[in-house]
C-alpha positions in Angstrom: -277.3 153.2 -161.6 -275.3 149.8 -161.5 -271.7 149.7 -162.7 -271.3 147.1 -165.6 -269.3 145.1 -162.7 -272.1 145.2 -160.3 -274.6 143.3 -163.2 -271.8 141.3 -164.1 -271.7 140.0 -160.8 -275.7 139.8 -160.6 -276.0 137.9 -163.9 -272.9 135.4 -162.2 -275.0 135.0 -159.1 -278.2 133.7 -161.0 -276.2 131.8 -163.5 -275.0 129.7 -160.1 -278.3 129.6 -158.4 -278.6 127.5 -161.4 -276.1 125.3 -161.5 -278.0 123.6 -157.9 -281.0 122.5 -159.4 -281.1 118.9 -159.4 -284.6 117.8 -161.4 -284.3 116.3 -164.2 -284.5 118.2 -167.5 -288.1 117.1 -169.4 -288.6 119.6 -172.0 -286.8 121.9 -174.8 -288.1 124.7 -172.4 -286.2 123.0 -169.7 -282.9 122.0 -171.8 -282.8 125.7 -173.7 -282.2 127.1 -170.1 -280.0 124.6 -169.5 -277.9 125.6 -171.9 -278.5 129.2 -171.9 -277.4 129.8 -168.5 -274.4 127.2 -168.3 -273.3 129.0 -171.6 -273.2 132.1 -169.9 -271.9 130.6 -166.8 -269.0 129.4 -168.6 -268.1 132.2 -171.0 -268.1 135.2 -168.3 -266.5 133.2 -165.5 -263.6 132.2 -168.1 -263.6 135.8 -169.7 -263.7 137.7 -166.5 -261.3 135.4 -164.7 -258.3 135.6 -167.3 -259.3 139.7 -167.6 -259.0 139.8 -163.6 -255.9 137.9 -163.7 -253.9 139.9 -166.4 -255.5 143.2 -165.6 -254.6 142.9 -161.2 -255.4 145.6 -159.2 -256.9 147.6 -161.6 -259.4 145.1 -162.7 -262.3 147.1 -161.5 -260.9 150.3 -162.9 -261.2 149.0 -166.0 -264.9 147.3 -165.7 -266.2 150.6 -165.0 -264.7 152.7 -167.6 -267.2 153.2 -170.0 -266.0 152.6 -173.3 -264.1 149.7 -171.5 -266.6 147.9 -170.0 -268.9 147.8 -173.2 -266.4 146.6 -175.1 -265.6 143.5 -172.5 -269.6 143.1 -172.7 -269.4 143.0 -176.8 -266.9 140.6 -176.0 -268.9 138.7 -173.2 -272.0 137.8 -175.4 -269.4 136.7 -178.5 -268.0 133.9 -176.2 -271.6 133.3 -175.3 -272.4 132.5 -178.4 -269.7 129.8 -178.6 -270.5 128.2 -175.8 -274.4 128.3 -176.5 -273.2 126.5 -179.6 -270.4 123.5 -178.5 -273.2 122.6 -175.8 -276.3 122.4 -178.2 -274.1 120.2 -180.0 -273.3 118.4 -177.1 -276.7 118.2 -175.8 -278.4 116.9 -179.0 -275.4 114.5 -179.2 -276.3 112.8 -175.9 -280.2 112.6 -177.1 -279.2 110.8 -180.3 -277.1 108.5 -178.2 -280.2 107.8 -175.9 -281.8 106.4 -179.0 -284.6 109.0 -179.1 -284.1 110.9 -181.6 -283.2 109.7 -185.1 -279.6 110.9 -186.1 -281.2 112.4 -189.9 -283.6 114.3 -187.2 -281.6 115.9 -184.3 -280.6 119.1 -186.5 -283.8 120.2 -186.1 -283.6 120.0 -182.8 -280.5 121.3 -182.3 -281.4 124.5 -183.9 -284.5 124.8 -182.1 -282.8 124.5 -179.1 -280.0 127.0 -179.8 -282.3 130.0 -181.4 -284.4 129.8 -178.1 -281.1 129.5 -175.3 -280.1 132.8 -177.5 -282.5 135.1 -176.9 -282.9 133.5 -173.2 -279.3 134.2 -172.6 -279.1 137.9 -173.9 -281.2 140.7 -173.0 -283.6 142.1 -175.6 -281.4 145.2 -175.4 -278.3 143.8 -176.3 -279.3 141.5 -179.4 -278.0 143.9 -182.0 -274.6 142.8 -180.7 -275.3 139.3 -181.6 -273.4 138.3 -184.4 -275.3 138.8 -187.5 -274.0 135.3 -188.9 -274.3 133.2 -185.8 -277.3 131.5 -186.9 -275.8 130.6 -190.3 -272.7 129.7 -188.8 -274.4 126.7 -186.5 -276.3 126.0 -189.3 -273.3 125.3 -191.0 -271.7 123.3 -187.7 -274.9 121.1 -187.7 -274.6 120.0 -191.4 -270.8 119.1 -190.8 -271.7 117.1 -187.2 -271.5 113.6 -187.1 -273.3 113.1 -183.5 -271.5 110.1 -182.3 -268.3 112.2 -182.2 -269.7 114.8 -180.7 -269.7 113.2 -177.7 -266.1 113.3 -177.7 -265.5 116.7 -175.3 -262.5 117.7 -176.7 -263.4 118.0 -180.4 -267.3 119.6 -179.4 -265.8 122.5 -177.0 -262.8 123.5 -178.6 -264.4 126.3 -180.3 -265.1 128.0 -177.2 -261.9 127.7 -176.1 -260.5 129.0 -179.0 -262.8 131.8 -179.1 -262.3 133.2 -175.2 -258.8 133.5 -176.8 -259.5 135.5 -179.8 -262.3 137.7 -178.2 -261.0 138.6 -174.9 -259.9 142.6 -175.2 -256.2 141.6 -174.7 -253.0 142.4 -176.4 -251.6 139.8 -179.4 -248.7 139.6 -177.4 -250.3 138.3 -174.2 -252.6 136.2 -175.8 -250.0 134.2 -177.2 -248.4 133.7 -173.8 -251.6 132.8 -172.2 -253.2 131.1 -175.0 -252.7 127.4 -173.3 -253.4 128.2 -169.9 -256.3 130.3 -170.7 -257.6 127.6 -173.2 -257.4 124.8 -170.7 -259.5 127.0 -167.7 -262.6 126.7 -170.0 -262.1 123.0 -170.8 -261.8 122.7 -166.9 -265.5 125.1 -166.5 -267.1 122.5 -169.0 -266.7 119.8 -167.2 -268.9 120.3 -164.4 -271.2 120.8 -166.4 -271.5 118.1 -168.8 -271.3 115.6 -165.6 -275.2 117.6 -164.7 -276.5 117.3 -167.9 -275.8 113.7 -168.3 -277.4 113.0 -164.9 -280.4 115.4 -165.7 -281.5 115.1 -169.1 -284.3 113.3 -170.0 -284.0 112.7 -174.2 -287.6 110.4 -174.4 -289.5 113.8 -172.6 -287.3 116.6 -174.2 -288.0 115.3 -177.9 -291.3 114.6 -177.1 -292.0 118.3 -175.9 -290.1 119.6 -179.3 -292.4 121.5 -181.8 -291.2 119.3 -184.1 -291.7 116.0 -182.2 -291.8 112.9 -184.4 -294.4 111.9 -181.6 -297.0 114.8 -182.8 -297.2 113.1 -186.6 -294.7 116.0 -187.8 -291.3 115.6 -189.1 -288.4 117.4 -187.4 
């Protein structure tokens, strides 16, 4: 059977295969995949980069200890979560600025978008470790967004920066040492990635495709 580190590695290879497509996103299909795979892109690069660094040469000791490794994945799909979240916001945030989609409407959207890049980005398998409130809690992000400054980067992905902090299995002592450094290697993962999604998406096509399309006679 695989190690934990050999998936790890697998899931990292198909998240990057991803990262080179170029078409341009045309559906919420299309822009939940997006997001699901960048999300996971982001939070196990940044999580398993800071573990490497702080853990050295016995980094893949500890991936493939047992009890170890399930705990880093517990900790894996909690960041995932974040970062699913800050770039649905973000997403939604550039639709809204396109003029497609009706500011009173885009929550809708938004959490169509983020229930379906949730159960594409974990396996069926691992959904119990989902957060039970992460649905309520973007609920409760989208009713305090104002869209327009979502678009400002620093303010929409801060909670994922915030979060690899608190969730990475690490010490209190040497999260507090890292905490900037650490904090500011996810803001520099994000960026690369906002840069595609601005030349990819599509916001007529994607809201248009939405099950809740204002184009189908239905209200989102």
């Amino acid at each position: 059977m695989k190690t934990f580190l050999d998936k790890v590695v697998a899931r990292l290879k198909f998240a990057l295969s991803q990262r080179f497509k170029l078409g341009k996103i045309l559906s919420v299909e299309e822009l939940s995949e997006f997001i699901a795979t960048r999300a996971a892109y982001v939070a196990q690069t940044s999580l398993f980069g800071y573990l490497k660094t702080r853990m050295g040469t016995q980094f893949r000791t500890y991936f493939e200890d047992d009890g170890f490794s399930k705990l880093i994945h517990r900790s894996s799909i909690n960041l995932f979560v974040s970062c699913l979240s800050d770039l649905t916001i973000y997403s939604v945030a550039l639709i809204v600025e396109a003029r497609a989609l009706p500011a009173d409407r885009a929550r809708a959207l938004a959490y169509e978008l983020y229930e379906a890049a949730l159960y594409i980005g974990v396996e069926a398998k691992d959904h119990y470790m989902i957060p039970a409130d992460a649905s309520r809690r973007f609920q409760d992000r989208l009713e305090k967004t104002v869209w327009a400054s979502a678009l400002h980067w620093k303010q929409t992905f801060e909670g994922s920066a915030e979060d690899l902090v608190r969730v990475a299995p690490v010490v209190d002592e040497f999260k507090s040492l890292d905490s900037e450094i650490v904090k500011n290697s996810i803001r520099f993962r994000w960026r690369d990635i906002r840069e595609q999604l601005r030349k990819r998406l599509s916001a007529a096509e994607v809201v248009g495709s939405s099950a809740g399309s204002p184009l189908t006679g239905e209200l989102l």
